[in-house]
Every structure is written in C-alpha cells, then in structure tokens.
C-alpha positions in Angstrom: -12.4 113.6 246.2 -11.4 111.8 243.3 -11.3 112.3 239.9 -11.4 110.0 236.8 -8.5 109.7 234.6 -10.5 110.9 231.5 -11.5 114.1 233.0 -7.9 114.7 234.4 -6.1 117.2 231.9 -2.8 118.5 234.0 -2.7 119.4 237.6 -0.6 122.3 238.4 2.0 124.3 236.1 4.4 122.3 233.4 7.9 122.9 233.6 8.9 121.3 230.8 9.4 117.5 228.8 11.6 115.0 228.1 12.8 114.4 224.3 12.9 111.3 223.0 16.5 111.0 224.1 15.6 111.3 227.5 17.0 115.1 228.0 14.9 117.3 230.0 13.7 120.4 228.2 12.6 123.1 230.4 9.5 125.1 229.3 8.8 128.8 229.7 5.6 128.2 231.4 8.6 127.6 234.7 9.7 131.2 234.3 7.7 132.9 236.8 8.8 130.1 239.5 12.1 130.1 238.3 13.5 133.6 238.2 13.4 134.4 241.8 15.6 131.8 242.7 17.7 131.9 239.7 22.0 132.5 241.1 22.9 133.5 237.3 21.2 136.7 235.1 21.8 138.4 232.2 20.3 142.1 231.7 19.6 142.9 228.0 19.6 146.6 226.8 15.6 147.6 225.9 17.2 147.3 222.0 17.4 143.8 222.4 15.1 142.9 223.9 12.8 142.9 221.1 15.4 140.6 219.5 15.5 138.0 221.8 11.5 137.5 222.5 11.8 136.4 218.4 13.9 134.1 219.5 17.1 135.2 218.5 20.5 134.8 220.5 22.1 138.0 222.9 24.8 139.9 221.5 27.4 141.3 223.6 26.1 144.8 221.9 22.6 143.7 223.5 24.0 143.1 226.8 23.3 145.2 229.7 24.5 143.5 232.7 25.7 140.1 233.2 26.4 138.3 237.0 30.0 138.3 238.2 31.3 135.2 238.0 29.1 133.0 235.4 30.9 130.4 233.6 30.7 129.8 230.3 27.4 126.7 229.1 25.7 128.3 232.4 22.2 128.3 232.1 20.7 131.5 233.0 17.6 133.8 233.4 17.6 136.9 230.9 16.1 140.2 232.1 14.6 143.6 230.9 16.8 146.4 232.5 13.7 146.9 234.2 13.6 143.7 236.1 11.5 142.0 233.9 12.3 137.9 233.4 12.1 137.3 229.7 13.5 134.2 229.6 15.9 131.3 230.1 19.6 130.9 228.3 23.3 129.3 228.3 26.0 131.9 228.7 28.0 131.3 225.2 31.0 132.9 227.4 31.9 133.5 230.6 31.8 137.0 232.5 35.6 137.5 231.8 35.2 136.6 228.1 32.1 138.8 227.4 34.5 141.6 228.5 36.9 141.1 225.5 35.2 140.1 222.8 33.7 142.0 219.9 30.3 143.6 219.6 28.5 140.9 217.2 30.0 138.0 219.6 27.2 136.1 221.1 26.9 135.9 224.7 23.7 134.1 225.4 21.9 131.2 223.4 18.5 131.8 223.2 16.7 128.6 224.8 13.3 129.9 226.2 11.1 133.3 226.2 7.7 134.8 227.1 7.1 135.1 222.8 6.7 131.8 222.6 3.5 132.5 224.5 2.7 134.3 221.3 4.4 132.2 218.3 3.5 128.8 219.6 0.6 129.1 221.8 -1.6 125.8 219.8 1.4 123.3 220.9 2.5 124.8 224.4 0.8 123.6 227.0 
C-alpha cells in the first residue's frame, strides 16, 4: 500500500536531528533502543537522580558507579542504581580521574533525559 506524502507524519521512532551546522544531536526518544547496547554507564546515587532528570550535570558526590575504563568526552548512558536508563551523557573525566577528584567536581555533562519528556513535550517529537 501506499501512502500520500500529506498524510505521512514520521514512520518509526526519531533518534535525533541535525543542527544547522550539520552535527548530529541525538534525541532521548533513542534511549530505550540505545541502552541495551550501550559499552559505557554511569550509575547515579537515588539523590541525584532527581538532579539530573532537571537537567543538571552528575557530580562525583552523585555518582554511584561508573564503567572501568571510560575515557574522558565518552558519551555514555546514565542509570538509576536500580537499572533504570535515565539518560545519555559525556564523561567530564575519565574512570581514573573521577577517583581523585573532589566531591563538587563534575563527572558527567548532562546531554539528554527522560524529563525532557515532561519539560519539553510541545517541541519533542
């Protein structure tokens, strides 16, 4: 069957858009594909989570866990300490570095989370 172009709205899921300077910015509506698969995760303590579904960055005071090995400007997945994907990130510092550093450091920038579901649910689509 076929369908004409006016009708046709958005087959499947988005993962994300390209900005005007051609970067790819990849959308929370990917999470649930994403996680599974994802090689690097951070684990935030159940304090912080409410911080980072605002949108704010991860502290090393809100981490729980991190992945061995993760480099620093790694994208990664954030987690509840229950398993929980709440959304995507870069690792501000590597594994080794977010053992030394002090408790207001950050370790994760905030790129992506299931709030925005919430705060910008009239532009996400």
């Amino acid at each position: 069957a076929s369908v004409p172009r006016e009708s046709l709205v958005a087959p499947g899921t988005c993962f994300g858009k390209f900005t005007k300077s051609q970067k790819f910015r990849l959308s929370v509506t990917a999470l649930d594909f994403l996680a599974p698969y994802a090689k690097y995760k951070v684990w935030v303590k159940p304090g912080s989570e409410q911080s980072f579904l605002y949108g704010n960055h991860v502290l090393k005071s809100g981490l729980g866990r991190i992945t061995e090995n993760t480099a620093q400007y790694q994208g990664v997945v954030v987690y509840s300490m229950a398993d929980v994907p709440l959304g995507f990130g870069v690792a501000a510092k590597s594994t080794q570095e977010c053992r030394k550093v002090d408790p207001l450091a950050i370790v994760v920038f905030h790129q992506a989370d299931v709030g925005e579901y919430v705060r910008n649910e009239d532009t996400l689509t």
